[in-house]
C-alpha positions, 0 to 999 in steps of 0.5 A: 450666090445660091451656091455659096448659101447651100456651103454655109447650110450644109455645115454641121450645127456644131460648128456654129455653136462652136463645139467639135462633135469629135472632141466631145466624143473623145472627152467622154472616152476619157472620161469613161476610162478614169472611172475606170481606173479610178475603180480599179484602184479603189476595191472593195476590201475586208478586213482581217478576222482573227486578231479583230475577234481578239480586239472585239473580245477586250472590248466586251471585257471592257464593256462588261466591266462597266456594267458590273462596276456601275452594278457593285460587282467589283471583283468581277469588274476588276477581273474582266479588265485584266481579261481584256488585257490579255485579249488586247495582248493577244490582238497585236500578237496575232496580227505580226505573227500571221502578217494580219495588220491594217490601219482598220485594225489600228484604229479598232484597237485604239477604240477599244482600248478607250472603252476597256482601259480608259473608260471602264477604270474610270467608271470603275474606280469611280462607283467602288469608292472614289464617289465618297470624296464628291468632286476629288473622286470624278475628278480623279475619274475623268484625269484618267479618262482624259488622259488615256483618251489622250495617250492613245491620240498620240501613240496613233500620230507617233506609231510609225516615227517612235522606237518600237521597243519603247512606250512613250508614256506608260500604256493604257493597259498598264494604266488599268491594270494599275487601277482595276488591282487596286480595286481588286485588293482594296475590297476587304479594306474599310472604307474611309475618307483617306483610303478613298482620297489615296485611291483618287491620287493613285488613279490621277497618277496612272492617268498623268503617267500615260500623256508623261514623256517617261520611256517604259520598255516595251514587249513587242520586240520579243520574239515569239517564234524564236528559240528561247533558253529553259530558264526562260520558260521556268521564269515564266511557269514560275511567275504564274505560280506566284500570281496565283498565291493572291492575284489581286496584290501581286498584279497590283504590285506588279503593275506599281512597279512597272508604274514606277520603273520609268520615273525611278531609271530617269530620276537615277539617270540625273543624280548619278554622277557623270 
């Protein structure tokens, strides 16, 4: 009997509060080792420079174009977006030419697009002329502002399912570009109410235009790197040439047409017979 006792002393405590030491050592190894590799699989990463210097370049335009709006400087408000519009195009250049893209870069663009082309034309267009009207003009302000909010919403949903050679409504830097050459080539015209209720249609529309379901032709499938016939070149020397002669109408122009290209083929599209 006493020898019986001494077998029921000498069992490990873990076995009368029914754990196993060994299975609670073996449970911490597993558990040592997928932190491990739980931190194995998530580094630290960076975030590629370039086309981010790019990216935070348009922003500052942007930025400084709501300044200078709010301050009464249109011109230089008007030019500093078409300046964030060549940063803007810039960014994505560098990133498929130098294999630079992420989702960090994605989703930096995107908000920097809704500070220089969604925000700052708004604001923009809204101190220059579209305040005269009262509530039409920061109405007209805000279609814009929430629609490009919106269009810049879908495009990151749609980046990976939609044709990359086409834009499904008409991109945020057109939209602006649209708006700021208005600004820009409406400055020596007098001001009255129907000039300032034309501007408030035109500014409603470029914003409507961007969450509209029109296909507007895209330039990233161009290929930069590739060989190209001189007349292209010359296309292009030439274009310049002609912007210079007066940038603020012929950008606008430009931009009107492109504005209008989309609704113009789909309207064609339905009339012409089949």
């Amino acid at each position: 009997m006493v020898d019986a006792d001494n077998n029921n002393d000498s069992k490990p405590e873990a076995d009368i509060n029914g754990d196993d030491p060994n299975i609670s050592r073996e449970s911490a190894g597993q558990a040592e080792e997928h932190d491990h590799l739980l931190h194995e699989k998530t580094p630290h990463r960076g975030i590629y420079l370039l086309p981010n210097l790019f990216t935070t370049g348009a922003m500052f335009a942007g930025f400084y174009a709501i300044l200078a709006g709010m301050d009464g400087k249109f011109e230089a408000a008007a030019i500093a977006i078409f300046v964030a519009m060549i940063f803007d195009g810039l960014d994505g250049t560098v990133a498929r030419m130098t294999h630079t893209s992420s989702e960090f870069g994605v989703q930096y663009d995107s908000l920097s697009d809704m500070v220089s082309f969604g925000v700052a034309p708004a604001v923009v267009a809204f101190s220059w002329i579209l305040n005269e009207v009262g509530r039409i003009g920061w109405a007209a302000a805000f279609i814009y502002a929430s629609c490009a909010a919106l269009r810049l919403a879908r495009f990151n949903t749609q980046v990976d399912i939609v044709d990359k050679r086409y834009f499904i409504g008409l991109a945020s830097p057109t939209a602006a570009a649209l708006v700021a050459g208005m600004v820009w080539s409406g400055l020596e015209i007098e001001y009255t109410t129907e000039f300032a209720l034309i501007a408030a249609v035109i500014t409603a529309f470029s914003g409507l235009m961007m969450v509209s379901g029109f296909r507007y032709h895209s330039l990233k499938s161009v290929d930069l790197k590739g060989r190209v016939p001189f007349v292209v070149i010359f296309s292009v020397v030439m274009a310049l040439i002609i912007v210079t002669i007066d940038p603020p109408r012929i950008l606008f122009f430009l931009a009107l047409a492109y504005v209008l290209s989309a609704p113009l083929v789909w309207g064609w599209r339905k009339v012409r017979p089949a």
